[in-house]
C-alpha positions as CSV (number, residue, x, y, z in Angstrom):
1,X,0.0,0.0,0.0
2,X,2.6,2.5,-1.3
3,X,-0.2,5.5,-1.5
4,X,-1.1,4.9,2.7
5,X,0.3,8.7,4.2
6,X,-0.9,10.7,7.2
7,X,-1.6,14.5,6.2
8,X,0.3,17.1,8.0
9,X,-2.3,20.1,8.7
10,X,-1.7,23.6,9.7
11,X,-2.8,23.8,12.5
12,X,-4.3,26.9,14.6
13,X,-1.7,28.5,16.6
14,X,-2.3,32.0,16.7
15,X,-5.7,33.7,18.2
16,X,-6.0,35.6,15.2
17,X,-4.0,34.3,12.4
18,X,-5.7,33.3,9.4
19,X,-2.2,32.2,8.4
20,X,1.2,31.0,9.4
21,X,4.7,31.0,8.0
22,X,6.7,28.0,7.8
23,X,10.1,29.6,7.9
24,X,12.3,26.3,7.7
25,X,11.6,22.6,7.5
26,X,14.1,20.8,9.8
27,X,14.5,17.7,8.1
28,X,15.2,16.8,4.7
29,X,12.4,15.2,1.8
30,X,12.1,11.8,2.7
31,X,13.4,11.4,6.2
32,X,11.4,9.0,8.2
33,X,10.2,10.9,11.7
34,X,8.6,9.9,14.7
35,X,5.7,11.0,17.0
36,X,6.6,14.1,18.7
37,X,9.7,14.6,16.9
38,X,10.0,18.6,15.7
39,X,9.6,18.8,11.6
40,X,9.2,22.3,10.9
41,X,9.5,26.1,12.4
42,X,6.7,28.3,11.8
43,X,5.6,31.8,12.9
44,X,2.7,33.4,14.1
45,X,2.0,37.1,13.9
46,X,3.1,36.6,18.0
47,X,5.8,33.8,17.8
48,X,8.2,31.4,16.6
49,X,7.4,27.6,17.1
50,X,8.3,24.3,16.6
51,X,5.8,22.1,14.3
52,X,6.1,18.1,15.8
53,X,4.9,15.3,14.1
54,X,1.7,13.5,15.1
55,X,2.6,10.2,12.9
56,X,5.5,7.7,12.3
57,X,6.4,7.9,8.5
58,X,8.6,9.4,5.6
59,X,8.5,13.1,5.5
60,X,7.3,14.5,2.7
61,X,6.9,18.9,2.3
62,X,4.3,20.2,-0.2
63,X,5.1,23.5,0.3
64,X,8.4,25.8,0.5
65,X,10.1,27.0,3.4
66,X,9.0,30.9,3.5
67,X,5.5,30.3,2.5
68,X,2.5,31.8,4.3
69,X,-0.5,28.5,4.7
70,X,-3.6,29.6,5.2
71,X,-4.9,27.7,8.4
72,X,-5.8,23.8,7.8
73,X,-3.9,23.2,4.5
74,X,-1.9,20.3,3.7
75,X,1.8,21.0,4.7
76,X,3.0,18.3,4.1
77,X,2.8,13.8,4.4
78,X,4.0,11.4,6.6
79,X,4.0,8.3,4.0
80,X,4.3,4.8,5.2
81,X,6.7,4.0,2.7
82,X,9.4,6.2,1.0
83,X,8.1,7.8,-1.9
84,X,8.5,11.0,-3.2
85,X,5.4,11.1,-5.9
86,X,2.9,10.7,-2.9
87,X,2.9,14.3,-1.5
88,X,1.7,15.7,-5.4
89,X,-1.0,13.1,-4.8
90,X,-2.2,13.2,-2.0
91,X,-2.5,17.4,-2.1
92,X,-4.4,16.9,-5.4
93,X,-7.0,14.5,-4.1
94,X,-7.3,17.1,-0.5
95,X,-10.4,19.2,0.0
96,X,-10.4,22.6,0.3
97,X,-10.7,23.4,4.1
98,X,-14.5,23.2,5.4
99,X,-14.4,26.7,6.6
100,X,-13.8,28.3,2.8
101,X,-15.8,30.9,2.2
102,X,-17.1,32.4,-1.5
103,X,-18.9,35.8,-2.3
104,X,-22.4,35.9,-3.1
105,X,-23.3,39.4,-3.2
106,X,-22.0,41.6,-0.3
107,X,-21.8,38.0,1.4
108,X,-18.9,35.6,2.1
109,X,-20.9,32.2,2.5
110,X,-19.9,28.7,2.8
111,X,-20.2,26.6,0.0
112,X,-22.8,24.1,2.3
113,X,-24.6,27.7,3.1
114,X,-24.6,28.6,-0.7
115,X,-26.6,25.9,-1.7
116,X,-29.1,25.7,1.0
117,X,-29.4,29.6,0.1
118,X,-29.9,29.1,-3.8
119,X,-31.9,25.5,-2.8
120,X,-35.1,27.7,-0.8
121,X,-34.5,30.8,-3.1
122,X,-33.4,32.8,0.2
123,X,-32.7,36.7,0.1
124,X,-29.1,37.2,1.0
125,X,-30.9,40.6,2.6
126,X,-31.8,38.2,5.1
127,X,-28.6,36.8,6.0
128,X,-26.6,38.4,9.2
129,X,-24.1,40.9,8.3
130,X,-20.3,41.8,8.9
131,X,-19.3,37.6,9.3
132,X,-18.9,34.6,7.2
133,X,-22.0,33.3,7.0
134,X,-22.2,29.1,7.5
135,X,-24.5,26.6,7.0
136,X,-26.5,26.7,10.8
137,X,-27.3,30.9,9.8
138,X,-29.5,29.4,6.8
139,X,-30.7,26.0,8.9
140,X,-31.8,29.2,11.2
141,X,-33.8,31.6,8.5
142,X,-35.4,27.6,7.5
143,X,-36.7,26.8,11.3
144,X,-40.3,26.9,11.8
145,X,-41.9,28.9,14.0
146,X,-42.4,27.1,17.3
147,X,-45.4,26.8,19.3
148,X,-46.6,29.5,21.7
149,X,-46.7,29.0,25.2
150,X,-48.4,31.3,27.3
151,X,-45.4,34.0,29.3
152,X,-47.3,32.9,32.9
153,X,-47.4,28.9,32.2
154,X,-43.3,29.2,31.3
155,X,-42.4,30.6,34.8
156,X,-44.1,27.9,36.4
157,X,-41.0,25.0,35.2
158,X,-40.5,20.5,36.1
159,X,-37.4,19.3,36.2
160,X,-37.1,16.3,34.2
161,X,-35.2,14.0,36.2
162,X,-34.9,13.6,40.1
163,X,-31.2,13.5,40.9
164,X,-28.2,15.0,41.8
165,X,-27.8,17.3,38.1
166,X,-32.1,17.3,38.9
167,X,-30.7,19.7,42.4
168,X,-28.6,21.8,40.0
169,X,-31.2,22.4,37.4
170,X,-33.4,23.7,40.7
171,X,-30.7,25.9,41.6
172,X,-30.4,27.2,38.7
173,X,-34.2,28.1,38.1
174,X,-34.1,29.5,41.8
175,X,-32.0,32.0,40.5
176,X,-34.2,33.2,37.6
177,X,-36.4,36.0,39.2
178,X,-40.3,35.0,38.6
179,X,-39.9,31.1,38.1
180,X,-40.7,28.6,40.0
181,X,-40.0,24.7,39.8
182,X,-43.2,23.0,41.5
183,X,-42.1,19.2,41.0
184,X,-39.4,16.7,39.3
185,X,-40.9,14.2,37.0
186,X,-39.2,10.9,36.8
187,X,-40.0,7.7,34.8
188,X,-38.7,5.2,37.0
189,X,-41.8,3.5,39.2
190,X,-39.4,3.6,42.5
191,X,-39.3,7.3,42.5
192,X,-42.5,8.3,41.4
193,X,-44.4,9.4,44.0
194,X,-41.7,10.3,46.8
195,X,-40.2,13.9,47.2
196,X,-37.2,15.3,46.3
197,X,-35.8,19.0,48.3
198,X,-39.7,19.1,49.5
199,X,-41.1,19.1,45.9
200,X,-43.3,16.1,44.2
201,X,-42.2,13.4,42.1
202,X,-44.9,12.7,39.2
203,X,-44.7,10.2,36.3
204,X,-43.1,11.8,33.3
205,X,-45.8,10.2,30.9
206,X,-48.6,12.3,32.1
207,X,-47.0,15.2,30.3
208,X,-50.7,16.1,28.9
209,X,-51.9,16.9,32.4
210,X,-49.1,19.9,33.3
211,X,-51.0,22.4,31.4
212,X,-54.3,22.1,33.5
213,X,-52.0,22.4,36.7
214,X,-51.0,25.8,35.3
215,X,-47.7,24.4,34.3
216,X,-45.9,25.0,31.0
217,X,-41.9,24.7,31.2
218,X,-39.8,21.9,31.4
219,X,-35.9,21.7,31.6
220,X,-33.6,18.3,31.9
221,X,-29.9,17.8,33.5
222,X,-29.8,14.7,31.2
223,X,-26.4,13.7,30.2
224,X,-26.8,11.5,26.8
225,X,-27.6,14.6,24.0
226,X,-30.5,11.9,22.1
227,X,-32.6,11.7,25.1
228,X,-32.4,15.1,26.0
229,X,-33.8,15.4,22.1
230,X,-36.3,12.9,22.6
231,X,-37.7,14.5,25.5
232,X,-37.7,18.1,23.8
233,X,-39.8,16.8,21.2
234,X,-42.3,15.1,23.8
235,X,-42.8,18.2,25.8
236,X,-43.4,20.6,22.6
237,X,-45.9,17.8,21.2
238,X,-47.6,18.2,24.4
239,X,-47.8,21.9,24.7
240,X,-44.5,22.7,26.8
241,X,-42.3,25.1,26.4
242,X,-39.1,23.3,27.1
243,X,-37.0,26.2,29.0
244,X,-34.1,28.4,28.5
245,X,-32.5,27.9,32.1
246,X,-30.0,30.5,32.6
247,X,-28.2,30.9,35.9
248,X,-28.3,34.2,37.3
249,X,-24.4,34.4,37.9
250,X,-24.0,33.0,34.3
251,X,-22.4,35.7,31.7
252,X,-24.7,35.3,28.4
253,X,-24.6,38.7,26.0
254,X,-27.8,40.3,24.7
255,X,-26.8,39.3,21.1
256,X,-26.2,35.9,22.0
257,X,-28.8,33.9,20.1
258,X,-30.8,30.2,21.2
259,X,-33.0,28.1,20.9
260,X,-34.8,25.8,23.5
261,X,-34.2,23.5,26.0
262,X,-30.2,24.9,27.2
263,X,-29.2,24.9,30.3
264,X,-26.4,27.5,31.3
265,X,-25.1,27.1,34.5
266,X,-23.4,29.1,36.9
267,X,-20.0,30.8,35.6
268,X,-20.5,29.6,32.0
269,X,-19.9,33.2,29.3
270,X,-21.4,33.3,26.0
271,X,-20.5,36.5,24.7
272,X,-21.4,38.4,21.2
273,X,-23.4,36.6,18.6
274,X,-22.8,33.7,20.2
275,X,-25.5,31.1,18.4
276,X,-26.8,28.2,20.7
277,X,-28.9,25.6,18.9
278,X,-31.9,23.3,21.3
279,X,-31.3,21.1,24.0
280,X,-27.7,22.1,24.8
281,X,-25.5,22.1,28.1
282,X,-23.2,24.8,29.1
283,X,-21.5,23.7,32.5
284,X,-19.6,26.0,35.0
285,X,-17.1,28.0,33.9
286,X,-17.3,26.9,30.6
287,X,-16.1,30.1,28.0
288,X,-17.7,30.6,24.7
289,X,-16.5,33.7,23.1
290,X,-17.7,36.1,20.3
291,X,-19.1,34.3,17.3
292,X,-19.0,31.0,18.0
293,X,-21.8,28.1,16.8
294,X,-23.0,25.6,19.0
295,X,-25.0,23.3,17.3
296,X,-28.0,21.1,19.3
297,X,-27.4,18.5,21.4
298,X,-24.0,19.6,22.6
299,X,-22.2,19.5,26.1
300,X,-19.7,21.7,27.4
301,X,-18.3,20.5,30.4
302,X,-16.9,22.7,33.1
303,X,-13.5,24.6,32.3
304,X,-13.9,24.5,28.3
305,X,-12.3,27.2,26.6
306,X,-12.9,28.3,23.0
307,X,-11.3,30.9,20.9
308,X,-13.7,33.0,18.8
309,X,-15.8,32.0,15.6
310,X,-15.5,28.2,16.1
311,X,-18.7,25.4,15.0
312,X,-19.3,23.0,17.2
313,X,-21.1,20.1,15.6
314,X,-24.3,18.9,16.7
315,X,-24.2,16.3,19.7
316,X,-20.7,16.8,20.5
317,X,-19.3,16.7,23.9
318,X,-16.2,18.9,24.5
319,X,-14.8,17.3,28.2
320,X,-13.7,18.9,31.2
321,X,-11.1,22.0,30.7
322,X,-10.8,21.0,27.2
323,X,-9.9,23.5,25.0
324,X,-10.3,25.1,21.1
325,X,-8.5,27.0,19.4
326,X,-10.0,29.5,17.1
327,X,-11.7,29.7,13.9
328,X,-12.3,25.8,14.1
329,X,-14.6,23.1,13.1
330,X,-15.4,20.8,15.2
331,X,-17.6,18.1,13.9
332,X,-21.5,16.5,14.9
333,X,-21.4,13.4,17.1
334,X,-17.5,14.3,18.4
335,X,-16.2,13.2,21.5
336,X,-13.3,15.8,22.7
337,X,-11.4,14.1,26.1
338,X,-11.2,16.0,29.2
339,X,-8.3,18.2,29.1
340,X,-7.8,18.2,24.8
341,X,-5.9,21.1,23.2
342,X,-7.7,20.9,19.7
343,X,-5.6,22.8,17.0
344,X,-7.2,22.0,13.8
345,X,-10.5,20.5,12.3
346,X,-12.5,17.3,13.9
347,X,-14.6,15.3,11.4
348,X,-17.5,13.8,12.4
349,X,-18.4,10.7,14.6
350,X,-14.5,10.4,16.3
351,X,-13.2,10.5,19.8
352,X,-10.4,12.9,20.3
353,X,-8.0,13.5,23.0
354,X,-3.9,14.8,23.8
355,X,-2.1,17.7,23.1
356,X,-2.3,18.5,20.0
357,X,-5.6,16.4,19.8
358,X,-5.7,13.3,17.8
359,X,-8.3,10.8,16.9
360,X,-8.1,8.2,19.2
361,X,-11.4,6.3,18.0
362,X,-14.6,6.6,16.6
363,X,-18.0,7.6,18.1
364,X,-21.1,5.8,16.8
């Protein structure tokens, strides 16, 4: 298998660099390398590093020393066998980065956000301005509208779930001036019935009686992102508003946009334009700055760190003090491991984890 090679990415180093210098490859063409060993020095607009590699194999440069790579470009292989054909060929058959933006109009749009937008005949008047605008603005503009639920019914909130995280979703609401939590609902028989922190346990399947006692929010702690999905779409089939709960010492702009079902938790920031899809977790101390995209379903434990205008895929869990460089792409359905440094793009459905981050498995 002479054409098996590893890519060698670019990865995010600087907060702001859309791209960075390689200034001299350390080794010659051809010279097999090891994990960890340094291959190349590069520079920021801040700094001069050392590029390691992430693979065993035969190094291979596609580009020349003094060249300025835009952000996730191939730099170079790590082929499993010598051969010095397979960096041409491998650099032909890679495509262009997922964040690649093209003009449509005023517009810089992705090309997965260019069709949707030429697909429902949208007008680009509609699209947010001053940003590159990606696929979840136009999944946005496509929603429909959601059912109304009266502004006195959503202060009066269950908990979904009668546990520990149950507690800290009660904390939470106790901080929201005007709401009230006035029971946990459970589906397990052994706890239905009993009390939990003086409030009533009812069976989660009689959702359809809630609205008569004057109740019309729900909110969940629950861990695993398709149940908390699941249970989203029960609640709104049976007239709930499933709640934005917001702790009062969390930092969340007014530009920052939602939709329903998150919980933010104490010490969690969202700041400007950050876009939050449904049925999302942002724990304690978790840091989300300017122009990020959250897509639904995710988790962000407590500690993450982002840098600015990042996608997070749908589903994804980013662990505990993990943390994301800018400008990124991380895909649906990804696993990132407590204490990650992520530097480049995550496809979909793996586990990540290390420093750099590297896939370690897949997540299915």
């Amino acid at each position: 298998m002479k054409d098996r090679a590893v890519p060698v990415i670019m990865p995010q180093l600087g907060v702001n660099d859309l791209e960075i210098t390689v200034t001299e490859w350390l080794l010659e063409p051809g010279t097999r390398v090891h994990v960890g060993q340094p291959i190349a020095l590069v520079e920021t607009s801040k700094a001069n590093l050392e590029l390691t590699a992430e693979a065993e194999g035969f190094l291979y440069p596609c580009v020349e020393a003094g060249a300025a790579v835009p952000i996730g470009r191939t730099i170079a292989v790590l082929a499993e066998y010598p051969d010095p054909e397979i960096a041409e060929k491998l650099v032909a058959d890679t495509p262009p980065p997922t964040t690649a933006a093209k003009e449509m109009g005023t517009a810089q749009v992705t090309e997965k956000a260019r069709l949707l937008i030429e697909q429902h005949h949208i007008d680009p008047a509609r699209l947010p301005l001053g940003r590159i605008i990606r696929e979840q603005d136009v999944l946005a503009l496509l929603a429909p509208p959601r059912a109304e639920v009266p502004d006195a019914l959503q202060r009066r909130v269950v908990i979904y779930g009668a546990s520990q995280g149950g507690l800290a979703v009660l904390e939470c609401v106790a901080s929201m001036k005007g709401h009230e939590v006035i029971a946990f609902l459970e589906d397990d028989p052994a706890l239905i019935g009993s009390t939990l922190a003086g409030l009533p346990v009812w069976a989660g399947a009689r959702l359809d009686k809630l609205r008569a006692k004057g109740i019309g929010a729900v909110s969940t702690h629950i861990a695993k992102a398709s149940t908390r999905l699941r249970l989203l779409a029960r609640w709104q089939q049976a007239g709930l508003h499933p709640l934005n709960v917001i702790h009062a010492r969390a930092i969340v702009s007014p530009s920052v946009r939602m939709g329903v079902g998150n919980l933010i938790k104490a010490g969690a920031v969202l700041d400007t334009e950050v876009e939050l899809g449904d049925g999302c977790i942002v724990d304690n101390g978790a840091i989300v700055p300017h122009h990020n995209r959250i897509g639904t379903g995710c988790h962000l434990a407590p500690g993450v760190s982002m840098g600015g205008d990042c996608i997070i895929g749908e589903c994804s869990v980013i662990g505990i003090g993990a943390t994301i460089s800018a400008r990124l792409r991380v895909g649906r359905n990804v696993i990132v491991a407590a204490g990650a440094c992520v530097l480049r793009d995550v496809p979909d459905n793996v586990v990540v984890e290390g420093k750099p981050a590297r896939i370690v498995g897949e997540r299915k």
